[in-house]
C-alpha positions in Angstrom: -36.2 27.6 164.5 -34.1 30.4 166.0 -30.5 31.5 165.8 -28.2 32.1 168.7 -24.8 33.8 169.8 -24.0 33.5 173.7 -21.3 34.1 175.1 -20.2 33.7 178.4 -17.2 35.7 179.7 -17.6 35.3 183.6 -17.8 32.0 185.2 -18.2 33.6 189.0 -20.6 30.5 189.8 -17.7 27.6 189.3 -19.4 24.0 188.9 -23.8 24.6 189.8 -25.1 21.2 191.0 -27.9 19.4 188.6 -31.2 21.0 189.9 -29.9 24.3 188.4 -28.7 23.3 184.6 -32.3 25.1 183.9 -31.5 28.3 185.2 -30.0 30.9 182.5 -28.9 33.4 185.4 -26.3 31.9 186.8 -22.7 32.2 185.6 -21.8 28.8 186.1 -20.6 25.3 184.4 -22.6 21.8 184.6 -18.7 20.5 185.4 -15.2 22.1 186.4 -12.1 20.1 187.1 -8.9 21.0 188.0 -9.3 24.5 186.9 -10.1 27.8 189.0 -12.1 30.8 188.7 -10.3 33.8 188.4 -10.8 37.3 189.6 -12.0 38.5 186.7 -14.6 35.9 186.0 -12.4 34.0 183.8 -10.9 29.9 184.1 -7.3 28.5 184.8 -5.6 25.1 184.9 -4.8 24.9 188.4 -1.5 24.6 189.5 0.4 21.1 190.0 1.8 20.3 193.1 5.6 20.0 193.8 7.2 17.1 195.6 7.9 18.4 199.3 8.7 15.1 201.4 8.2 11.0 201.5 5.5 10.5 204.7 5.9 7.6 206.6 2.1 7.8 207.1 -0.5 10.7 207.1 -4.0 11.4 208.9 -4.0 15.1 209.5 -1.6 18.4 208.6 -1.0 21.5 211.1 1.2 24.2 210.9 3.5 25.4 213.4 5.0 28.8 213.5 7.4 29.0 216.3 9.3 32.3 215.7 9.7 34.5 212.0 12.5 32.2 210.7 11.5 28.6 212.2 8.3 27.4 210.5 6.9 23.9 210.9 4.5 21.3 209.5 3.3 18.7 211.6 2.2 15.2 210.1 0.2 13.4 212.5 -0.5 9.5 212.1 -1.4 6.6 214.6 1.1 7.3 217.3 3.3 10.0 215.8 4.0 13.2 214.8 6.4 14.1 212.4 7.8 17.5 212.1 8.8 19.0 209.1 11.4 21.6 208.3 10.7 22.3 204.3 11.7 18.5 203.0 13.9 17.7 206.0 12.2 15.7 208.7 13.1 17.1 211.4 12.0 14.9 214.4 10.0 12.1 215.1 7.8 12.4 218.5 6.0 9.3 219.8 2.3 10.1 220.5 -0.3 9.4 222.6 -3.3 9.1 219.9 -4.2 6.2 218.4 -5.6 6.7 214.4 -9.1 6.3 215.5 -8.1 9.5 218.0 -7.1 12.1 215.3 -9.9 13.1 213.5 -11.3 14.3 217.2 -8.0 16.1 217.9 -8.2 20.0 218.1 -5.3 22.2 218.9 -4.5 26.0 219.4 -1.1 27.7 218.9 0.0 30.5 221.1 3.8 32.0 221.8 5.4 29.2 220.0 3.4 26.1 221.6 0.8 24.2 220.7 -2.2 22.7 223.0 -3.6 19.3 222.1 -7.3 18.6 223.3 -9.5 15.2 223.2 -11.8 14.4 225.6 -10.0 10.7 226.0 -6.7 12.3 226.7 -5.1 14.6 229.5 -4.2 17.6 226.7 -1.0 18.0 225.5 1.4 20.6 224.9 4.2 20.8 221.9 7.1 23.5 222.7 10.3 23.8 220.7 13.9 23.7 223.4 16.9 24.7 222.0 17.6 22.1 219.9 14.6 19.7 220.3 10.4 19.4 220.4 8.8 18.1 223.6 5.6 16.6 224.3 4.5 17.1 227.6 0.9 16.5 229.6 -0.9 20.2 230.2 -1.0 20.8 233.7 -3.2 23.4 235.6 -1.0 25.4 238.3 0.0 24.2 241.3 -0.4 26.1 244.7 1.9 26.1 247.4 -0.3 23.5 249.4 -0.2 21.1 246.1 -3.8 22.1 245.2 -4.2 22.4 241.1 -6.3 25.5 239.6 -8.5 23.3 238.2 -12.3 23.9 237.8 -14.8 21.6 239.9 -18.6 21.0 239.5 -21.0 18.9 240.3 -22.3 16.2 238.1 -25.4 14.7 237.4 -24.7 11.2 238.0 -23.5 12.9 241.8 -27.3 14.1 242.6 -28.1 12.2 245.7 -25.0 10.9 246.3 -23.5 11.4 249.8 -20.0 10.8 251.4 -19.0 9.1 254.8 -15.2 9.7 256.0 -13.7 7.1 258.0 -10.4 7.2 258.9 -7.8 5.2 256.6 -4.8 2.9 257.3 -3.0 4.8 254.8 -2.0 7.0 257.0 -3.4 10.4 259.1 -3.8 12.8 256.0 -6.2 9.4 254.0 -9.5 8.7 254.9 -12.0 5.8 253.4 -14.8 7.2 251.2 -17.9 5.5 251.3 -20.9 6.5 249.2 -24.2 5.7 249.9 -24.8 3.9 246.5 -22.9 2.7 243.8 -20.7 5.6 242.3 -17.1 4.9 242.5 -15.1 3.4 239.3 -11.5 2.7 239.1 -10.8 5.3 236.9 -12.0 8.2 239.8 -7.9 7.0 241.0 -5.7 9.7 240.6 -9.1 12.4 240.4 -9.6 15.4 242.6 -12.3 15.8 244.8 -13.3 19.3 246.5 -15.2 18.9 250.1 -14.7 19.8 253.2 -13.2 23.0 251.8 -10.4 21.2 250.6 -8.6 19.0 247.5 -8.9 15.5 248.0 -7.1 13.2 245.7 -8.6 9.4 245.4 -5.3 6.6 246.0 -7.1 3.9 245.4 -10.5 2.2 244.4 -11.5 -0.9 246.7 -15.8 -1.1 245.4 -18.5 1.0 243.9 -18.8 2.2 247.3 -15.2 2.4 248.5 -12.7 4.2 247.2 -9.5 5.6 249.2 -8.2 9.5 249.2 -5.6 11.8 250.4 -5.7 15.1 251.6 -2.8 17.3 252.0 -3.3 18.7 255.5 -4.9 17.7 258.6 -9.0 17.6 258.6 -11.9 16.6 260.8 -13.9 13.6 260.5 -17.7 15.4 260.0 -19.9 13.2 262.2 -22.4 13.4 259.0 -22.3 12.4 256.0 -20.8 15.0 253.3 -23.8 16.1 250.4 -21.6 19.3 249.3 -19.1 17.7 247.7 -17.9 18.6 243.8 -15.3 16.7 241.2 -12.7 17.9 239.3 -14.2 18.9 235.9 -11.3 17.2 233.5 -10.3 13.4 234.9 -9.7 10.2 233.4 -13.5 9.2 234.4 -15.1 12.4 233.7 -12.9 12.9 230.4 -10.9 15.8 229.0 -12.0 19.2 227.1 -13.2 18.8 223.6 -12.4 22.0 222.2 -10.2 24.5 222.5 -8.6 28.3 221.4 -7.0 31.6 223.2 -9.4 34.7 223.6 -9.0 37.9 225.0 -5.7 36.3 226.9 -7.8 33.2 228.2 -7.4 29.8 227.3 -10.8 28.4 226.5 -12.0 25.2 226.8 -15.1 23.8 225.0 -16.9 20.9 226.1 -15.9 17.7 227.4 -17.7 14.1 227.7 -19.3 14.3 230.7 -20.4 18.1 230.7 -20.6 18.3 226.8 -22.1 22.6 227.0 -19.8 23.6 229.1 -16.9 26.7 228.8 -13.8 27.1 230.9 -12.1 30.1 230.5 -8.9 30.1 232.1 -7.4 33.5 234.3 -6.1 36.5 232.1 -2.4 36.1 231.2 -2.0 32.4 233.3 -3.3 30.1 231.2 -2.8 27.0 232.9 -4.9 28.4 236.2 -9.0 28.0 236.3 -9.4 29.3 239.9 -12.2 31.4 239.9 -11.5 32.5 243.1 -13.8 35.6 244.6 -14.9 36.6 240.6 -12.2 39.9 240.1 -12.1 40.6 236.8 -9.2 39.0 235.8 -10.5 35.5 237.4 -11.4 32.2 235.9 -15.1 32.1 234.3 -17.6 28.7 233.9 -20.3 29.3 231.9 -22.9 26.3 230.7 -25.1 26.5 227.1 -28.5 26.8 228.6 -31.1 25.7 225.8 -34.0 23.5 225.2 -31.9 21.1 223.2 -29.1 19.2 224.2 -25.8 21.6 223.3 -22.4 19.4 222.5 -20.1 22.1 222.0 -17.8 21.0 218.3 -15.7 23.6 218.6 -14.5 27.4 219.8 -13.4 30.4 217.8 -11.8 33.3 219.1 -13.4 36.1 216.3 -14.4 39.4 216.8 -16.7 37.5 219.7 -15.9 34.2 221.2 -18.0 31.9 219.0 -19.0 28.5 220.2 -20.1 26.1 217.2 -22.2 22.9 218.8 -24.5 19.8 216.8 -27.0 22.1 217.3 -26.6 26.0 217.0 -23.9 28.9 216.6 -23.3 31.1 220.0 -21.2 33.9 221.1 -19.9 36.1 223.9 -19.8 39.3 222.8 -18.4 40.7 226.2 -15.5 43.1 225.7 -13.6 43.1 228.1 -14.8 39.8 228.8 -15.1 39.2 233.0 -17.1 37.3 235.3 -19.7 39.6 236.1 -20.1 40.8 232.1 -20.7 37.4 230.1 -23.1 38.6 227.1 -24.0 35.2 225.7 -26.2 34.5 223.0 -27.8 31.4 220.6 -27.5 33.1 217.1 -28.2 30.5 214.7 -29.2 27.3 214.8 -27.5 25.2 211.7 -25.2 23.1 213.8 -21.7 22.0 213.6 -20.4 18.2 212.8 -19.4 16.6 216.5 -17.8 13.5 214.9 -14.4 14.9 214.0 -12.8 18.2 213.8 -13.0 20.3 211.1 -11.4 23.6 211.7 -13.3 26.8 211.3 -11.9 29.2 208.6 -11.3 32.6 208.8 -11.9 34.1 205.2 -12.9 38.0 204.9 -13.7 38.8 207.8 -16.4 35.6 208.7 -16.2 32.3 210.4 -16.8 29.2 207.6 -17.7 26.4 209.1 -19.2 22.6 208.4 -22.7 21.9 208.8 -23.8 19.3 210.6 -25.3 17.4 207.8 -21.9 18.0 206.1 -23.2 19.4 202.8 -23.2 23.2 204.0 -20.6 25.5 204.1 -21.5 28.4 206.4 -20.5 31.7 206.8 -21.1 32.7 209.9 -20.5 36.8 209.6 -22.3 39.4 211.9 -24.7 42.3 210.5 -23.5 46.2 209.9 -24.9 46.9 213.4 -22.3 43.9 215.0 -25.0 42.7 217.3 -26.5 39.5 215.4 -24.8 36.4 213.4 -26.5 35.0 210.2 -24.7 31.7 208.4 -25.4 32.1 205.2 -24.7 28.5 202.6 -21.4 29.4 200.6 -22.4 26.2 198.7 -26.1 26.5 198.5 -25.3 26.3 194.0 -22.8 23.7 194.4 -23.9 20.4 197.4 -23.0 17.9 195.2 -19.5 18.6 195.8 -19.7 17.7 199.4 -19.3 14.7 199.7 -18.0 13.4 203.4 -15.5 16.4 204.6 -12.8 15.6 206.2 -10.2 18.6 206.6 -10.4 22.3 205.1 -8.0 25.2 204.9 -8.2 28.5 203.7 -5.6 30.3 201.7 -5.9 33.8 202.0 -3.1 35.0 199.4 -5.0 32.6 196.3 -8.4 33.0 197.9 -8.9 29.9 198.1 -10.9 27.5 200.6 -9.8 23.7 200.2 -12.5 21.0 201.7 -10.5 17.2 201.2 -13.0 14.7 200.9 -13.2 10.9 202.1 -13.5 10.3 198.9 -9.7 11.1 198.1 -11.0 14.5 196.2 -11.1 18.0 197.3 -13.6 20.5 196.7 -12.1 24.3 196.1 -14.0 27.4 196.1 -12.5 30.4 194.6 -14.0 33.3 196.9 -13.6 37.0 196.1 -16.6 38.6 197.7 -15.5 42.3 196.4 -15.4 41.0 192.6 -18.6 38.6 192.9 -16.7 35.3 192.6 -17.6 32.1 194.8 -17.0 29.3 192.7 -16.2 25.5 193.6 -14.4 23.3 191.3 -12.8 19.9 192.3 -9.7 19.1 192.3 -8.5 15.3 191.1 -5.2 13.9 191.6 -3.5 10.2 191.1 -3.9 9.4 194.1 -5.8 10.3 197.4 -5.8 14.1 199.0 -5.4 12.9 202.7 -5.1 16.5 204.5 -5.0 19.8 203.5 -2.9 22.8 205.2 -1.8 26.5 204.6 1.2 28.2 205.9 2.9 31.2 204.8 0.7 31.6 201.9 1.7 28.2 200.5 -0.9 25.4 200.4 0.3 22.3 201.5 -0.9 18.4 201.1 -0.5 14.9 202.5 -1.5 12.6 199.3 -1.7 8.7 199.4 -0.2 7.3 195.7 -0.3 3.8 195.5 0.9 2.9 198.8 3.1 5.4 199.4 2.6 9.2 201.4 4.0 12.3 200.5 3.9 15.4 201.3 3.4 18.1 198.6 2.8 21.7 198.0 1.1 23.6 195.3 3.3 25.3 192.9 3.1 27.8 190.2 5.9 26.6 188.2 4.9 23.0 188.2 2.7 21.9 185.6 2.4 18.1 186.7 1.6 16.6 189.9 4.4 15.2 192.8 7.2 15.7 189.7 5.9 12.9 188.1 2.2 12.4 187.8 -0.1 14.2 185.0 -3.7 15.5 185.3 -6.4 16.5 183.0 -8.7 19.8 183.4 -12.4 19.7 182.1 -14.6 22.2 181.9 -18.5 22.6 180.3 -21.3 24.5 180.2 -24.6 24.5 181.6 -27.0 23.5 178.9 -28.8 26.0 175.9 -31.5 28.2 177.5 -32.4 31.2 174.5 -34.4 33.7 175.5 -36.2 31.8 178.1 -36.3 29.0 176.0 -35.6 25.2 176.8 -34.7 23.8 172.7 -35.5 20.3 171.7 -32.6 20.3 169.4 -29.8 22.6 169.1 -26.9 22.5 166.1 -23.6 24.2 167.4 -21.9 26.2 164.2 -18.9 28.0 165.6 -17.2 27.7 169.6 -14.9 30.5 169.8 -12.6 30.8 172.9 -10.9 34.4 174.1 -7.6 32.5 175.8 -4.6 34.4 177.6 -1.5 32.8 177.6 -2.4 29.5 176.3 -0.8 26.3 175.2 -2.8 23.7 174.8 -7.1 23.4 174.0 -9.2 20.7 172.8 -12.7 21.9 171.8 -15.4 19.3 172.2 -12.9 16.7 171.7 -10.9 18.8 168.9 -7.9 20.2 169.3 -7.4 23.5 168.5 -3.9 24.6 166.6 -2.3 27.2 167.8 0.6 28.7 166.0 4.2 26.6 165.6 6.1 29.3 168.0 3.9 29.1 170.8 5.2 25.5 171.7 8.9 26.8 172.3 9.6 26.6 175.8 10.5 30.6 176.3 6.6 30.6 175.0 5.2 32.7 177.1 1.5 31.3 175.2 -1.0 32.4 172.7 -3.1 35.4 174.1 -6.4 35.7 171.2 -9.2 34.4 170.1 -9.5 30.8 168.9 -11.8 28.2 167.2 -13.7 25.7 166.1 -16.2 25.6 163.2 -18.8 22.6 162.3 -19.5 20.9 165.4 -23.0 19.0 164.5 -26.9 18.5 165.6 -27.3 17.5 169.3 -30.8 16.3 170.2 -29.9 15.7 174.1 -30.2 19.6 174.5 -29.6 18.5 178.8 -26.1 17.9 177.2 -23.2 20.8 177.7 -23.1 23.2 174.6 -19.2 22.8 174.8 -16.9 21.1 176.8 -12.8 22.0 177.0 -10.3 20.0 178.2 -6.6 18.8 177.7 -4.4 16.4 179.8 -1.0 18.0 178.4 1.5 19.7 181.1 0.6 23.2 179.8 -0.7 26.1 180.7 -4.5 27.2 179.7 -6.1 30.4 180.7 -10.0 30.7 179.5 -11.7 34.2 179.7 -14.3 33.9 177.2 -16.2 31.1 175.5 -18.3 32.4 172.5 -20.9 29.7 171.4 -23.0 30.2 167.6 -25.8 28.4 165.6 -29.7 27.4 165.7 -32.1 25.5 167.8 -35.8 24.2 167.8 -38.0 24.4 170.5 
């Protein structure tokens, strides 16, 4: 039999998965709900969320700043999008997207608009007029002879494939396109073709073989058939970009169906040309992932290098300035990025945090002291069974927090402070469902599903309860006894003592502790000291929490210390 006093006054570690309830070096807790890690190593009821707005429906949160004093946030569900002014709604745009279509939507913000990519959809652009939002299709620039800026290539599917012109009865600038084999579909109508050194643009589709296609200008009939011949890389058939962000003053493009590890980068300063002309610096670039494994491209980050996250490995272009002639690209890691929906990268001290492929690692992509290699290192390598099916993250850089919602109708929070040593994950619970998570302004926003009803909420520091109206408990417990290397068979538990700051309301193991009479007066500000419990019994399931503290009342609890006394057998 042998006597212990441990105390544990940093919880840096947050909630350790299962595997580790045998380790007695890590600052951590077998279970931490609704509270956060603070700073200084300490715990916190987390704060409640305030009522913001009713939702008619919710599938995905943005925000959208479009000058210092008009700030947005933009509700997206099956077929709209609902913008937000604070709780006024301020407009109600019909949408292209079906609900199936969101979780693959991406979108980048620049001078007060915002791009919209999937590669089922033309993209899309969101500007604010005077008084109103618009929606309108993306289009690539126009020359004077109504050619578009718009990158062509040569597909696979194309090898082989050659092109007869015959003249058309549409008229002297069509011609009849016949291939050689089955190739044409009805959705190459409306596409752009590039032969003969010129834009053709297919009218109509009369077989596999057959399709008809104007050209603005005159041309001559070649008395061959036409094997140089290239498509327009973005069509109905061939599909739209993936991915997208703005980098160096280029519009990038990640990906798209039918050329999955391919980058467009647009001209510098004209974002809507991809003309790569004679290669000048300032030109369009095409680049294509070159690797042994088959690259789909998730998603692109404009970092301190243009990062391109696909199913399979982390790149990036390193190239500063970045030009045609000077593309530095490199395969740094290999962990792999979900493809299935889009979960935005977060910036967060200076790294890119990303989701795994298999969906239970959070990475931190971050380069070395030299700046010329990437490592992505597991932010949750203590903490996977808290990943359960990620759907949308955010990062709040003010509370230092990353929030990861979960299918589940949970979210996942780590509390990150990498120049104090905290990265802790807790979860957060609600009544309800977390839908969406978003941050703007320093505010952390939410789309939650109660009952049957949608609202949009924000997290609060003066409220205590949930959507005005809905409580929540916080539980937190230790890992198991380990003394001196130790794993006891039986452990008895004399004395829990708590060190609490500004504190309301504690049950101890199930007991609550009393606090003196004043401290419940509203002006309170809480008890700051150290509190209680004597007594607490013999516990033979020594895989069992030493202590566990919890308290569904609307007050507040701050936790910096938990001292824990008595005797075990081993």
């Amino acid at each position: 039999m042998g006597n212990f006093i441990k105390t544990q006054n940093s919880f840096a570690s947050g909630e350790v998965s299962p595997e580790f309830l045998a380790r007695e070096d890590i600052n951590g807790l077998s279970r931490l709900e609704n509270m956060d890690v603070l700073g200084a190593g300490g715990l916190r009821r987390r704060r409640g969320l305030a009522p913001v707005a009713d939702l008619y429906d919710a599938m995905r949160l943005i925000p959208f700043i479009v000058s210092e004093d008009q700030r947005y946030i933009l509700v997206l569900s099956a077929g709209h999008l609902e913008v937000y002014s604070g709780s006024t709604m301020y407009q109600d745009l019909l949408v292209p997207w079906k609900d199936k279509d969101l979780p693959q939507l991406q979108y980048a913000q620049r001078f007060g608009t915002i791009i919209f990519v999937h590669p089922d959809y033309q993209p899309h652009v969101l500007s604010k007029g005077e008084t109103r939002f618009e929606l309108n299709v993306f289009n690539f620039a126009i020359n004077d002879n109504m050619t578009k800026n718009i990158p062509f290539m040569r597909f696979d599917d194309a090898d082989g494939v050659k092109i007869t012109l015959t003249p058309s009865n549409s008229g002297s600038n069509f011609a009849t396109l016949t291939t050689n084999k089955p190739f044409w579909q009805k959705s190459n109508v409306y596409g752009r073709l590039f032969m003969l050194g010129m834009q053709w643009v297919v009218t109509e589709y009369v077989s596999p073989t057959v399709v008809v296609a104007g050209v603005n200008g005159g041309f001559n009939m070649p008395s061959n058939p036409i094997s140089d011949w290239k498509e327009a890389a973005f069509s109905n058939r061939r599909g739209w970009p993936c991915s997208i962000t703005f980098h160096q003053n280029r519009l990038v493009f990640g990906g798209s169906k039918s050329w999955p590890s391919g980058v467009w980068m647009s001209q510098v300063g004209r974002h809507n040309n991809f003309s790569v002309g004679t290669g000048l610096d300032d030109e369009a670039i095409f680049i294509t992932l070159i690797s042994e494994q088959r690259q789909q491209i998730c998603t692109v980050v404009s970092s301190d290098n243009l990062q391109i996250l696909t199913s399979v490995g982390e790149w990036a272009i390193s190239s500063k300035p970045l030009t045609p002639s000077s593309v530095d690209i490199k395969q740094h890691t290999d962990v792999g990025s979900v493809s299935s929906r889009y979960l935005p990268p977060q910036k967060i001290e200076g790294s890119t945090v990303f989701i795994s492929k298999n969906g239970k690692d959070i990475r931190e992509l971050i380069l070395d002291e030299l700046g010329e290699n990437y490592s992505a290192t597991d932010l949750c390598a203590l903490s996977k069974h808290l990943m359960q099916d990620p759907i949308d993250l955010a990062y709040n850089d003010d509370t230092h927090q990353l929030f990861v919602v979960m299918a589940n109708g949970d979210m996942a929070v780590l509390n990150k402070n990498s120049s104090l040593g905290i990265s802790a994950w807790s979860v957060y619970k609600t009544q309800g469902k977390f839908l969406s998570v978003t941050v703007m302004d320093g505010e952390t926003y939410v789309a939650v599903k109660r009952e049957d009803e949608y609202k949009l909420e924000k997290f609060s520091d003066t409220s205590m309860i949930d959507g005005g109206e809905f409580g929540f408990s916080f539980t937190v417990s230790s890992l198991p006894l380990r003394s001196g290397g130790h794993a006891p068979k039986k452990v008895r538990v004399r004395k829990i003592g708590l060190r609490v700051l500004k504190t309301k309301s504690v049950f101890i193991n199930g007991r609550r502790v009393a606090l003196p009479n004043e401290v419940y007066a509203p002006e309170h500000p809480g008890y700051s000291g150290d509190i209680s419990v004597d007594f607490l019994g013999t516990n033979p399931d020594t895989m069992q929490p030493l202590w566990t503290v919890q308290s569904s009342d609307a007050l507040p609890v701050t936790i910096l210390s938990v001292t824990t006394s008595g005797w075990y057998l081993i």
